[in-house]
C-alpha positions as CSV (number, residue, x, y, z in Angstrom):
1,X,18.6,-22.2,7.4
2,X,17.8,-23.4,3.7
3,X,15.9,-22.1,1.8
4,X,12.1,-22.8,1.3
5,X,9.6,-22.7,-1.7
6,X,7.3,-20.6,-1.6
7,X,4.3,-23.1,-0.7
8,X,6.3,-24.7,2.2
9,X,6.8,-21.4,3.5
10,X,2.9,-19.5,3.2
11,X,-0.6,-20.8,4.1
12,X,-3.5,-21.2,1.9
13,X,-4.2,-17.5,2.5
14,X,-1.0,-16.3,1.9
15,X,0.2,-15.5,5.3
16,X,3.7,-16.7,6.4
17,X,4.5,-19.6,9.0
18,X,6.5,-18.7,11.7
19,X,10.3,-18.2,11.4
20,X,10.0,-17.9,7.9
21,X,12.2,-15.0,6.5
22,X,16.3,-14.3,6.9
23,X,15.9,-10.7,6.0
24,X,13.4,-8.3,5.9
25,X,13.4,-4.9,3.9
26,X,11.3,-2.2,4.1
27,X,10.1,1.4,2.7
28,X,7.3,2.4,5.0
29,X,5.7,5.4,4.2
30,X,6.4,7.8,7.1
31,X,4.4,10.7,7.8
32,X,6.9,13.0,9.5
33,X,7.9,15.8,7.2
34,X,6.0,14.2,4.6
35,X,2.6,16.5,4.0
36,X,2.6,19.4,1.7
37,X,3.4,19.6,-2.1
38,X,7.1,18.0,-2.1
39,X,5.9,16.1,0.4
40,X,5.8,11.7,-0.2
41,X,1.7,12.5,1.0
42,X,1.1,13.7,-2.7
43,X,2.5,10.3,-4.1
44,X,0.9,7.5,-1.8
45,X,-0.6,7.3,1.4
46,X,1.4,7.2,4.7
47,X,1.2,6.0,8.1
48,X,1.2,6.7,11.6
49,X,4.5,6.3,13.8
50,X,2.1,3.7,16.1
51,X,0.9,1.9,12.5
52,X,4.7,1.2,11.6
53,X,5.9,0.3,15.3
54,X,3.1,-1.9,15.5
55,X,3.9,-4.6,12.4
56,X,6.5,-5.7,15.2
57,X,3.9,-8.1,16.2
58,X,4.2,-9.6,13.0
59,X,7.2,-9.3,11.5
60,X,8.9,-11.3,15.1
61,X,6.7,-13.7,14.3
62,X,7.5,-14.0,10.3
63,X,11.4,-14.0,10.9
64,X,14.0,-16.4,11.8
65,X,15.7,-16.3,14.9
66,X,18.9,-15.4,13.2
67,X,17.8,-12.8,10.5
68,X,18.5,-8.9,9.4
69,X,16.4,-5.9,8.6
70,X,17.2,-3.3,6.1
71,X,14.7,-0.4,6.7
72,X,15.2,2.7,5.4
73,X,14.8,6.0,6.7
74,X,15.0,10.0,5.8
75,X,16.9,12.5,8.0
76,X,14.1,13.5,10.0
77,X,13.1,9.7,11.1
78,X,16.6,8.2,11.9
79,X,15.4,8.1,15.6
80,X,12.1,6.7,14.5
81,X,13.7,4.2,12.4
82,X,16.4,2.8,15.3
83,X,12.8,2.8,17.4
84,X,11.4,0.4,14.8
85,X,13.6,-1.7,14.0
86,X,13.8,-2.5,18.2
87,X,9.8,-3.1,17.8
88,X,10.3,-5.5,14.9
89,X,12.8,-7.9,17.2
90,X,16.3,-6.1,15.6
91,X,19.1,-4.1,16.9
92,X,20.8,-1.7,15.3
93,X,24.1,-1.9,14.2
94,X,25.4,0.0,11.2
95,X,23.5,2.0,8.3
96,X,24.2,2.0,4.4
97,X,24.2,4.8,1.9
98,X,22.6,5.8,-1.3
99,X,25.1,8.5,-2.9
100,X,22.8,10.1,-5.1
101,X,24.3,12.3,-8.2
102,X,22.6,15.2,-7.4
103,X,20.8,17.6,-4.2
104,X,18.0,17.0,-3.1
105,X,15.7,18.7,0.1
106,X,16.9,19.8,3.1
107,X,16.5,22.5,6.0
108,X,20.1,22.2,7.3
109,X,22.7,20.1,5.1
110,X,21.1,19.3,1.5
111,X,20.6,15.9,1.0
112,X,22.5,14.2,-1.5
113,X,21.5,10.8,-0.4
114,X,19.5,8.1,1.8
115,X,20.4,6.0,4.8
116,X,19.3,2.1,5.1
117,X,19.4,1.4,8.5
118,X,20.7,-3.0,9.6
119,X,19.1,-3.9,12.2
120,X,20.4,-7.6,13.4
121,X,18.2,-10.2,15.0
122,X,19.7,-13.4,17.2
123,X,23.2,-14.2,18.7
124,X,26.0,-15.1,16.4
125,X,23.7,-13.7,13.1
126,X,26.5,-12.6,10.8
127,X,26.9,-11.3,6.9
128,X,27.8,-14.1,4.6
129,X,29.4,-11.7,2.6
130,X,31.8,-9.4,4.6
131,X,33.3,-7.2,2.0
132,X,30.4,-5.0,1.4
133,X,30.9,-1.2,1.5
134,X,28.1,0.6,3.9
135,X,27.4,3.2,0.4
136,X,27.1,3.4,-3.0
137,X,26.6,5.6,-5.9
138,X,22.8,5.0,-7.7
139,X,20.9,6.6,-10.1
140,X,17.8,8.8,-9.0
141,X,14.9,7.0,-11.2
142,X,11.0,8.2,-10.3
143,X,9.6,9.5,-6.6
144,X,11.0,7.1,-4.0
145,X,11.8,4.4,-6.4
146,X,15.1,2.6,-4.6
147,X,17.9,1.0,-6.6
148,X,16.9,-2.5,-8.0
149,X,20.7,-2.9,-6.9
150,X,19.3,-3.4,-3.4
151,X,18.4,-7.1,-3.8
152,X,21.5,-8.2,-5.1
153,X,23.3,-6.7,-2.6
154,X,20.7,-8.0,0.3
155,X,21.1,-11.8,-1.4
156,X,25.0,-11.0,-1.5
157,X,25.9,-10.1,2.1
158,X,22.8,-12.8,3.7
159,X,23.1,-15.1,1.5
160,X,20.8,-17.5,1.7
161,X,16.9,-16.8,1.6
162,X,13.6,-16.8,1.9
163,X,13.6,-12.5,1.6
164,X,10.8,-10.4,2.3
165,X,10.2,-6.8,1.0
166,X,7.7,-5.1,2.8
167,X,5.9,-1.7,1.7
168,X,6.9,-2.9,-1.8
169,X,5.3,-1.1,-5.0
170,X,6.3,-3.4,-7.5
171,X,7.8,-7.3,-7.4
172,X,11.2,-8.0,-6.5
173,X,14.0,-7.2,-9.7
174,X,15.8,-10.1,-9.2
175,X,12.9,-13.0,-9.2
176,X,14.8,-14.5,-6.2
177,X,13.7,-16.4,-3.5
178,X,11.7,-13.2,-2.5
179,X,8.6,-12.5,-1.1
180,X,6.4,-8.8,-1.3
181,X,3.5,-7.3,0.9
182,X,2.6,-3.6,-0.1
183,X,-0.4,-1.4,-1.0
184,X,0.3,-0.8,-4.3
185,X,0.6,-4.7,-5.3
186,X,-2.0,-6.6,-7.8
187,X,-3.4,-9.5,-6.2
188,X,-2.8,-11.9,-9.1
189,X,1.3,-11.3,-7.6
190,X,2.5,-15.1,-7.1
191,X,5.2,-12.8,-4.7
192,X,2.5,-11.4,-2.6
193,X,1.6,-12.2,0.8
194,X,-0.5,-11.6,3.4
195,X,-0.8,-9.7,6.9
196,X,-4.1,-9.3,7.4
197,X,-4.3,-11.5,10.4
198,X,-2.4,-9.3,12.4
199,X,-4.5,-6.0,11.1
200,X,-2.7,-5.1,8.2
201,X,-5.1,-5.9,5.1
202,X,-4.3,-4.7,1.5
203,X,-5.9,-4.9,-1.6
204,X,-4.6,-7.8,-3.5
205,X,-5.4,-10.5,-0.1
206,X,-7.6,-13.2,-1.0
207,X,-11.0,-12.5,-1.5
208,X,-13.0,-14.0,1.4
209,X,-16.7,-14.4,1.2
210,X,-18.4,-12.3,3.1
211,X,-22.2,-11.4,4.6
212,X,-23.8,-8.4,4.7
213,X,-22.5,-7.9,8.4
214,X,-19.1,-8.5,7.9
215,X,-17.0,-5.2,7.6
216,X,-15.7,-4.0,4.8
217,X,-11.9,-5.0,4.1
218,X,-9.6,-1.6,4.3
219,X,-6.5,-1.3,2.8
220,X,-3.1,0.7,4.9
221,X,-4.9,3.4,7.2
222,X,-3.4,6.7,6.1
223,X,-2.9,9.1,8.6
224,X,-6.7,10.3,8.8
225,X,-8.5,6.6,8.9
226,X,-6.0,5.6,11.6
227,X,-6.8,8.8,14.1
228,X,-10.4,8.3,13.2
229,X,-9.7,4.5,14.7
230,X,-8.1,5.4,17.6
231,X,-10.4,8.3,19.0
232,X,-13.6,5.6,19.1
């Protein structure tokens, strides 16, 4: 597959054509383990299991028949995670670690790292790059910021694009052939897209004009606004 420019590849409102993307990866915000004051509740807001599963509908549409997933997970939603990635159209087959110089959390062993889950989508889909170790050793910057090494090694071991980062709090480091979608992401972003027609609006999607009996837009249901949802 070659790879596209970002106008051949999105609509008018920024939502992808079918079959568009070679590999997705993704940070969501899981709520499991995550309330309290260390928890990732008092940095951004998270989301149900169901909320995460769900995006399958969109992301099997958004990808390529051949195409990979990087998501990544904490120890307490590696069984979550393999769930997912079989929701978003990917088996898993190997993980990759992030050595981190120092301890971190933990109830049993004390973490000293993170797991990326690959999850592998079509028949014959292989790494253009075959050489890559499954860890490396990053610096820890600020609350769930991931190495900007990521890309590179994503656009190493694919190879070609079109790339899509999804749960994304800032535009890709490397200014490749990469696409965002995320919560936290200005809507004057040339990298952002959008996935509001599947039921997952964010701030920075076009503005539409609206009536007075349109609803109003949300943004990513936390945890509260999605049980709220589901109990009318």
């Amino acid at each position: 597959m070659n790879e596209t420019t970002r106008d051949e590849r999105l609509n008018p409102d920024r939502t992808p054509k079918p079959g568009s993307y070679r590999a997705i990866l993704a940070d969501p915000p899981w709520s499991l383990h995550q309330k309290g004051k260390l928890g990732a509740s008092e940095h951004y807001p998270l989301m149900t299991d169901e909320r995460i599963l769900s995006a399958g509908d969109a992301i099997q549409e958004i990808t390529a028949e051949q195409s990979f997933c990087f998501l990544w997970v904490t120890a307490a939603t590696v069984p979550l995670g393999i769930q997912v990635l079989s929701r978003w159209g990917f088996r898993y087959t190997n993980f990759y670690f992030w050595a981190k110089p120092r301890f971190t959390l933990g109830n049993t062993f004390r973490n000293a790292g993170e797991l990326m889950l690959l999850g592998v989508r079509g028949k014959g889909t292989k790494f253009a790059f075959r050489s890559q170790p499954n860890w490396s050793l990053y610096p820890l910057q600020n609350h769930s910021h991931k190495p900007e090494e990521i890309h590179l090694m994503i656009e190493r071991v694919v190879g070609s694009g079109p790339y899509l980062e999804l749960f994304a709090r800032r535009p890709a480091p490397t200014r490749g052939d990469w696409d965002i979608w995320g919560n936290e992401i200005p809507g004057n972003e040339p990298s952002l897209i959008s996935l509001k027609k599947w039921g997952y609006p964010v701030p920075g999607d076009p503005v539409e004009e609206t009536t007075t009996d349109d609803p109003v837009p949300t943004s990513l249901l936390t945890i509260a606004e999605a049980a709220a949802q589901e109990s009318k």
